[in-house]
Every structure is written in C-alpha cells, then in structure tokens.
C-alpha positions as semicolon CSV with decimal commas, in nm:
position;residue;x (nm);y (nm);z (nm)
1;X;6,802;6,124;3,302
2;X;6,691;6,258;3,636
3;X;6,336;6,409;3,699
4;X;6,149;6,616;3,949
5;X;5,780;6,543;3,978
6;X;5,611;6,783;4,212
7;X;5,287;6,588;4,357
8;X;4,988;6,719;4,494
9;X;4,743;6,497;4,761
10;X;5,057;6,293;4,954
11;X;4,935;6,315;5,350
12;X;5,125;5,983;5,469
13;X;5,388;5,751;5,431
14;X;5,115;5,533;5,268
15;X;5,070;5,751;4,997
16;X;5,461;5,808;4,966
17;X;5,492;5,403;4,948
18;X;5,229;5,388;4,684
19;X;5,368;5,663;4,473
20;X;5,741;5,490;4,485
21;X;5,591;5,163;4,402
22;X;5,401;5,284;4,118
23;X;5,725;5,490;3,968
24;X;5,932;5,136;4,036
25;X;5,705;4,957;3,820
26;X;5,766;5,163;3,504
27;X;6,022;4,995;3,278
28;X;6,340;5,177;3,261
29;X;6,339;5,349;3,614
30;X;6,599;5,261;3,801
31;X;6,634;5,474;4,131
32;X;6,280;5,693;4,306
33;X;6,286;5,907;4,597
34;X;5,994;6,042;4,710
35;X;5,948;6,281;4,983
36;X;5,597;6,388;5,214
37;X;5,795;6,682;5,321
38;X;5,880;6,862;4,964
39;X;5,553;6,696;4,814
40;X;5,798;6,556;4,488
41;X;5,969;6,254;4,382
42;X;6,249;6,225;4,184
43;X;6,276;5,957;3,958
44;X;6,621;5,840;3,759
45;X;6,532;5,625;3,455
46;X;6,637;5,566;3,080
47;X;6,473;5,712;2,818
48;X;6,090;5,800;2,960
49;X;5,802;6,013;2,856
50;X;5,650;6,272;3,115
51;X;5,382;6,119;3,023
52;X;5,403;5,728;3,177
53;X;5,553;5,931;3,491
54;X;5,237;6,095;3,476
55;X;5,005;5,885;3,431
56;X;5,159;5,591;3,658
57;X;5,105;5,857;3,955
58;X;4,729;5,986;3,812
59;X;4,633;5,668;3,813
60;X;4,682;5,593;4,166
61;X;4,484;5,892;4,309
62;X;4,781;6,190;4,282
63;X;4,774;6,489;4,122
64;X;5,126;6,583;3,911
65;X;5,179;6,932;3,940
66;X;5,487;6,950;3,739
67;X;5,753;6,754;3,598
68;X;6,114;6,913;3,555
C-alpha cells in the first residue's frame, strides 16, 4: 500500500532526514520519500495503521496534516 502524508513544520533537509528516518524505522515500511518542496512524504509499506505513520512523525516535532 502506498500513502501520502502531507506534513506541516519541514524548513530543512534536517527535518526531511529526520522525518524519513523516523518513517524507516516503522516495521513493515519498505520505501519513503519525503519532499521540503510539496511538504509530504510518501511512504510504501505492508499492512500499517495511519496511526503509527502518525504518530512516528508527531513524535518527532511534525505536524500530519493528512494522510491519503
């Protein structure tokens, strides 16, 4: 399953780094992209809540603005 998390508070490639690292850590992800410009990632994993994605990103200082 593919989805689109639009993220509020990215200003740098730090934050964009942090973000993919945190999404990498859940268990079942298997491919992020995450981009400063569009202010999203998009995440390919088996079988996860919108939840963990949200939380994994909340917890690290980002607001989720919608998941798709």
């Amino acid at each position: 399953m593919v989805k689109q998390i639009r993220i509020d508070g990215m200003h740098c490639m730090h934050c964009v780094g942090a973000v993919k690292s945190a999404l990498e850590e859940l268990e079942g992800v298997t491919k992020v992209d995450v981009s400063l410009d569009e202010a999203n990632a998009v995440v390919e994993a088996e079988d996860i809540s919108d939840q963990a994605l949200r939380e994994a990103i909340e917890d690290i200082g980002f607001d989720v603005v919608e998941i798709k």
